[in-house]
C-alpha positions as CSV (number, residue, x, y, z in Angstrom):
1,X,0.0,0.0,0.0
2,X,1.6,3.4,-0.4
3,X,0.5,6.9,1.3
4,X,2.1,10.0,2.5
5,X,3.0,9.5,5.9
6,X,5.7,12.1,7.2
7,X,6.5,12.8,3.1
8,X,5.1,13.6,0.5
9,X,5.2,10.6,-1.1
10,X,5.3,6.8,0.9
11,X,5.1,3.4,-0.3
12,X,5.0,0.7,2.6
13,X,7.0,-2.7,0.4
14,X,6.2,-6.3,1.1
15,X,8.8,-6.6,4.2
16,X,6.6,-3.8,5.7
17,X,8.7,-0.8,5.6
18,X,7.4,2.4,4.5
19,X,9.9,4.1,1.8
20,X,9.4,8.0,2.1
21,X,10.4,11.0,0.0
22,X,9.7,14.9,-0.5
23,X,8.0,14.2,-3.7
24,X,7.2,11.3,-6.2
25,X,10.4,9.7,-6.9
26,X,11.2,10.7,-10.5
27,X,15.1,8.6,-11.3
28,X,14.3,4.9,-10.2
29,X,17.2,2.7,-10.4
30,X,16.0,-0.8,-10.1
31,X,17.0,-4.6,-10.3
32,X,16.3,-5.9,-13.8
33,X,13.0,-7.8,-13.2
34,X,11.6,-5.2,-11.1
35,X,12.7,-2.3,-13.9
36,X,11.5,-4.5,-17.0
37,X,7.9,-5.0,-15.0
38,X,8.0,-0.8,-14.4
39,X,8.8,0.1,-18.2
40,X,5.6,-2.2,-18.6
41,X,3.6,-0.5,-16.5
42,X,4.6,3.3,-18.2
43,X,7.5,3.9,-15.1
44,X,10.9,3.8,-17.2
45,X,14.2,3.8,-14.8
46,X,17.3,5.5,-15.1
47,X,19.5,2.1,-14.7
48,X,19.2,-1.4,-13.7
49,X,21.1,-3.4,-12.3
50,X,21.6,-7.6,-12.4
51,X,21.7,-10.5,-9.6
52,X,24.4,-12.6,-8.5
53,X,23.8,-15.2,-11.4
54,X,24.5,-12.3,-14.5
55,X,27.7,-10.7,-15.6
56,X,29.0,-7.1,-16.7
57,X,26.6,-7.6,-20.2
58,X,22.8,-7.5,-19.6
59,X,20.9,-11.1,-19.9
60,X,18.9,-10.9,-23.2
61,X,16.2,-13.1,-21.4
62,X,15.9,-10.9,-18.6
63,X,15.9,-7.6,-20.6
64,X,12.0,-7.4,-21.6
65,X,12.2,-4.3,-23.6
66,X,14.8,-1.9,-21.4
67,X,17.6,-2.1,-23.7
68,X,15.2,-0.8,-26.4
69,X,14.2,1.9,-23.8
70,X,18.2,2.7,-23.9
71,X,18.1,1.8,-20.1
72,X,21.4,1.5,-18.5
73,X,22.4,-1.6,-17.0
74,X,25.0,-1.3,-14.5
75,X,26.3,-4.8,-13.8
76,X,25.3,-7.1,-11.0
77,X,23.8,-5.2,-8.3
78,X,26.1,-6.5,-5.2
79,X,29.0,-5.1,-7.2
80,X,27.8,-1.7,-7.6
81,X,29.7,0.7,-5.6
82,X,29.1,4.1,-4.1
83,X,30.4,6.4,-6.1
84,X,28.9,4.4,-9.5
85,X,25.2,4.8,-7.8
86,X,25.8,7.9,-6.4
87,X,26.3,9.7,-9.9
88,X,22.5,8.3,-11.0
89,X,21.1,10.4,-8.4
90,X,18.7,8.0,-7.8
91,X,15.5,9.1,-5.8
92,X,14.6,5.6,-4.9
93,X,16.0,1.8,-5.7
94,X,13.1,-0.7,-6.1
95,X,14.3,-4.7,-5.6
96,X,12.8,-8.0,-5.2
97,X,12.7,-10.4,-2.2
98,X,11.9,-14.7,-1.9
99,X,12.1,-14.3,1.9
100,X,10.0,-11.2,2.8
101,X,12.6,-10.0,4.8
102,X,15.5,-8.8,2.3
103,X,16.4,-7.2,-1.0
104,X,17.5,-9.9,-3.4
105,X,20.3,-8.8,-5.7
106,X,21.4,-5.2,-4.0
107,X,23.2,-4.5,-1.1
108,X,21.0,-2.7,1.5
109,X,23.6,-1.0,3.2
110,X,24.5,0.7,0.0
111,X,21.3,1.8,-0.6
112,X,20.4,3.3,2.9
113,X,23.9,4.9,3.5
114,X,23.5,6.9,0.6
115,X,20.1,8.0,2.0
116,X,18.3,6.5,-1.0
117,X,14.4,5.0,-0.1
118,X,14.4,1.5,-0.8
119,X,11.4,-0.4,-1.9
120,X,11.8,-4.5,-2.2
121,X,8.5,-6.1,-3.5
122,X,8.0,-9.8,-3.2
123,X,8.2,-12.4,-6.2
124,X,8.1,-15.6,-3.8
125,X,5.6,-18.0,-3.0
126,X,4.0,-16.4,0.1
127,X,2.2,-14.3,-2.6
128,X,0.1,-15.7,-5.2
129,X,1.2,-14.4,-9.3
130,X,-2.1,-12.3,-9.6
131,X,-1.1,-11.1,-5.9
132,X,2.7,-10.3,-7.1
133,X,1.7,-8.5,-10.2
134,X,-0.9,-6.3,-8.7
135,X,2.0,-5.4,-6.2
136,X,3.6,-4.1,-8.9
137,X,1.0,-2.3,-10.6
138,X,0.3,-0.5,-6.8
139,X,3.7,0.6,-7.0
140,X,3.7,1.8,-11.1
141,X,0.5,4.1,-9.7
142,X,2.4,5.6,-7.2
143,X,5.1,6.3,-9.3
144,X,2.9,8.2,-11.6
145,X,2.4,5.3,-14.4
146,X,-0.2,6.1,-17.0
147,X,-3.9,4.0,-15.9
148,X,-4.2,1.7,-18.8
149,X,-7.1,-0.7,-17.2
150,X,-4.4,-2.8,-16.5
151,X,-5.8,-6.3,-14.4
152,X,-4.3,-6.9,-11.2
153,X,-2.4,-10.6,-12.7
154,X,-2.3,-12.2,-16.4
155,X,-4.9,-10.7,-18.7
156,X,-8.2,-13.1,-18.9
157,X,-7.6,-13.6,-22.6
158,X,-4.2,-15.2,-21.8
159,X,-5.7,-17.6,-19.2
160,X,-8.4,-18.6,-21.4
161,X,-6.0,-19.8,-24.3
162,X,-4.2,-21.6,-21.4
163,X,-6.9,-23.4,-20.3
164,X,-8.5,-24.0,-23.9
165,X,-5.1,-25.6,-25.0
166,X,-4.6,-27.6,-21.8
167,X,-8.2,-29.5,-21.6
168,X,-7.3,-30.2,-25.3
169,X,-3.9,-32.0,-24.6
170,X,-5.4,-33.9,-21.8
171,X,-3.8,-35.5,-19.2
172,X,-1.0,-37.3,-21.3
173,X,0.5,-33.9,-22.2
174,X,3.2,-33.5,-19.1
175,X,5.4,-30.4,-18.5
176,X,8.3,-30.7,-16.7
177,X,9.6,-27.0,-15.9
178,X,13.6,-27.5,-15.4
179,X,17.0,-25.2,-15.5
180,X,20.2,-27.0,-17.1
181,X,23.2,-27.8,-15.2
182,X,25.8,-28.9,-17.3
183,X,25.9,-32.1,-19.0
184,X,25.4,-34.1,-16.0
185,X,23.1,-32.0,-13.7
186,X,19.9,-30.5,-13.9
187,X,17.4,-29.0,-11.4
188,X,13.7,-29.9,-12.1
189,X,11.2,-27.0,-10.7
190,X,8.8,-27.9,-8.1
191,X,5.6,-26.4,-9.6
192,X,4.1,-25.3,-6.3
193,X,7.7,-23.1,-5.4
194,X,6.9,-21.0,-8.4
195,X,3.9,-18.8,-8.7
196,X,3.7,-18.7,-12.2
197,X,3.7,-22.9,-12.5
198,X,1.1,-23.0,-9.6
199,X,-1.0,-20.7,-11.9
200,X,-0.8,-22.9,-14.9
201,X,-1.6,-25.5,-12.5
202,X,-4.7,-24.3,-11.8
203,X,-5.5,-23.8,-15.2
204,X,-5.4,-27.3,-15.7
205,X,-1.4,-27.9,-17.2
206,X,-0.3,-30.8,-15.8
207,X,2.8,-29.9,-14.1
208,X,5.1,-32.8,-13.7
209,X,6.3,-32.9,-9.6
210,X,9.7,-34.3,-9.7
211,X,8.9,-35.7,-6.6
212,X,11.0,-35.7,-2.4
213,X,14.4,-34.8,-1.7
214,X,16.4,-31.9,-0.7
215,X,15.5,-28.3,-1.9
216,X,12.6,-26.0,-1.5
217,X,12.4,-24.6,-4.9
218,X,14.5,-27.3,-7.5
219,X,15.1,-30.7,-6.9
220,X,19.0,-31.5,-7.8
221,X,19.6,-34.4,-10.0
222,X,20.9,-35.9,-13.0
223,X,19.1,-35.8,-16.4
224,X,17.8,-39.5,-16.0
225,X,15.9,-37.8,-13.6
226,X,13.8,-35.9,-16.4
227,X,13.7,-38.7,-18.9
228,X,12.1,-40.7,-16.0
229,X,9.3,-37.7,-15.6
230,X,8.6,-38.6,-20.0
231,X,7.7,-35.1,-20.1
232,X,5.7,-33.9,-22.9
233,X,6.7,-30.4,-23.3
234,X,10.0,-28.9,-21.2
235,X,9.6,-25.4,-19.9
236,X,13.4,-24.7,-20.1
237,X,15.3,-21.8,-17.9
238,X,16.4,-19.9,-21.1
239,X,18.5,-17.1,-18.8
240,X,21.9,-17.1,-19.6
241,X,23.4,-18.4,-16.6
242,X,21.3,-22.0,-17.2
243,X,22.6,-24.8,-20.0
244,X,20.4,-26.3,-22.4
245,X,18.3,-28.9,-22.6
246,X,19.5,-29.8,-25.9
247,X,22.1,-33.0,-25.6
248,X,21.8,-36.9,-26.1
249,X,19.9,-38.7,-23.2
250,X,18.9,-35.9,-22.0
251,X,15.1,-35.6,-22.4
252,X,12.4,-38.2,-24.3
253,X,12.5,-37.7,-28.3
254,X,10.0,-35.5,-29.3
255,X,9.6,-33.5,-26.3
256,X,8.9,-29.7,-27.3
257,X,10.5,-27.2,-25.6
258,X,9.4,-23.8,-24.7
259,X,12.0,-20.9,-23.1
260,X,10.8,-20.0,-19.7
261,X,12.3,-17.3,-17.6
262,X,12.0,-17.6,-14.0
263,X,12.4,-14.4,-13.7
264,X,9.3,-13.3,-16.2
265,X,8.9,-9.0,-15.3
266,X,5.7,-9.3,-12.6
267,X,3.6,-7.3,-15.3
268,X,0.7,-8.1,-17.1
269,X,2.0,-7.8,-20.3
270,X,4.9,-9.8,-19.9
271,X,2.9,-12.9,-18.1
272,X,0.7,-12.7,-21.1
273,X,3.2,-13.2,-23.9
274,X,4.6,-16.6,-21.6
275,X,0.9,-17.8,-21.5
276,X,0.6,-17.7,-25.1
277,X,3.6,-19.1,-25.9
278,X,2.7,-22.0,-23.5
279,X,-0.9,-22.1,-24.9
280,X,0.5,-22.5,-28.5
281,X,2.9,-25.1,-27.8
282,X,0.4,-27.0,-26.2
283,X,-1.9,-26.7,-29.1
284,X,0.6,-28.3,-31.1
């Protein structure tokens, strides 16, 4: 929720702490999913700024459209120094958080000692996707973004061609969502860990569980694991940092694969263009 408080602007985030300035903050530095859902919603930053998984070049698949906005990325966000944020003159830094207690890919300390507002909205499971996005859509309106009848999660129309396409695979039609690990690892998403999965879920995609063992959002195994899940369709981590699914013995023959971005902006737009891709790959 945002509101004044003591300034004339506030925004209370999703680890409960109100962020306060004189006036609407205008120069927005943010990390790279939270700036890509922003330029979405009509809020365009100054600079972004990468996790601990991306180098000194931007990730194409986490780019959405900022480096055809000419955004500025500045590198992974724990390696930003003081000096380096301090010429963007930033009037607030906007993060993400998995815990609900702290900012993902930016050091805090930086942030506060320069006197900056900080505002880290959650992308985890505690929230629900329509939840998460609306989150962000709360905070585009207090930022001044444009009111474009945006809905607070994926548009309808997407949803519907989601669950048009899955009743007409039926059941047979398994997706197994999964990041690469080299050629003899992979980690297999638990659909339940990721908000977006537990969406499609409901929709009626049958998400493949790859079943108990260690880890709360991947289970860590070799590719045998997959093949043993006979997936239909692989939802594959397409960021740069992940390998590809591509290789011999790796996944059943004729399995399609569609790039999925863990990291998809929490905007409505951008959920939209997944769910269609996903809905015309299961249409197939």
């Amino acid at each position: 929720m945002s509101g004044t408080g003591a300034y004339g602007w506030g925004f209370t985030d999703d680890r409960g702490v109100e962020a306060g300035a004189r006036a609407t903050p205008a120069r927005v530095v943010a990390y790279v999913r939270a700036g890509a859902a922003l330029l979405d919603l009509g809020v365009t930053p100054v600079a972004v700024y990468g996790s601990g998984h991306d180098g000194v070049e931007p990730d194409p698949a986490k780019d959405g459209g900022l480096a055809a906005a000419g955004v500025p990325y500045l590198g992974p966000g724990r390696a930003l120094d003081e000096e380096r944020l301090r010429e963007l003159r930033p009037d607030l830094v906007v993060d993400v958080t998995y815990d609900g207690k702290s900012p993902y890919a930016v050091d805090e300390e930086l942030v506060t000692g320069l006197g900056v507002p900080l505002v880290t909205l959650s992308v985890g499971n505690d929230l629900s996707l329509p939840a998460i996005i609306g989150r962000f859509g709360e905070l585009g309106a207090a930022l001044g973004a444009p009111d474009r009848g945006a809905p607070a999660g994926v548009p309808a129309e997407a949803e519907e061609a989601v669950r048009a396409a899955a009743a007409g695979a039926g059941t047979g039609c398994g997706v197994l969502a999964l990041s690469g690990g080299g050629d003899e690892q992979v980690y297999l998403a638990r659909p339940g860990a990721w908000p977006e999965l537990a969406r499609l879920a409901e929709l009626g995609v049958r998400l493949l569980d790859p079943g108990p063992g260690p880890g709360a959002n991947w289970l860590t195994t070799g590719w045998e694991g997959a093949l043993d899940l006979a997936p239909a369709l692989v939802l594959y981590d397409s960021r740069a940092h992940a390998g590809r699914p591509e290789g011999p013995g790796r996944l059943p023959a004729g399995a399609r694969l569609v790039p999925w971005n863990p990291e998809i902006p929490p905007s409505p737009a951008a959920y939209a263009r997944f769910f269609h891709a996903l809905a015309e790959a299961l249409g197939d």
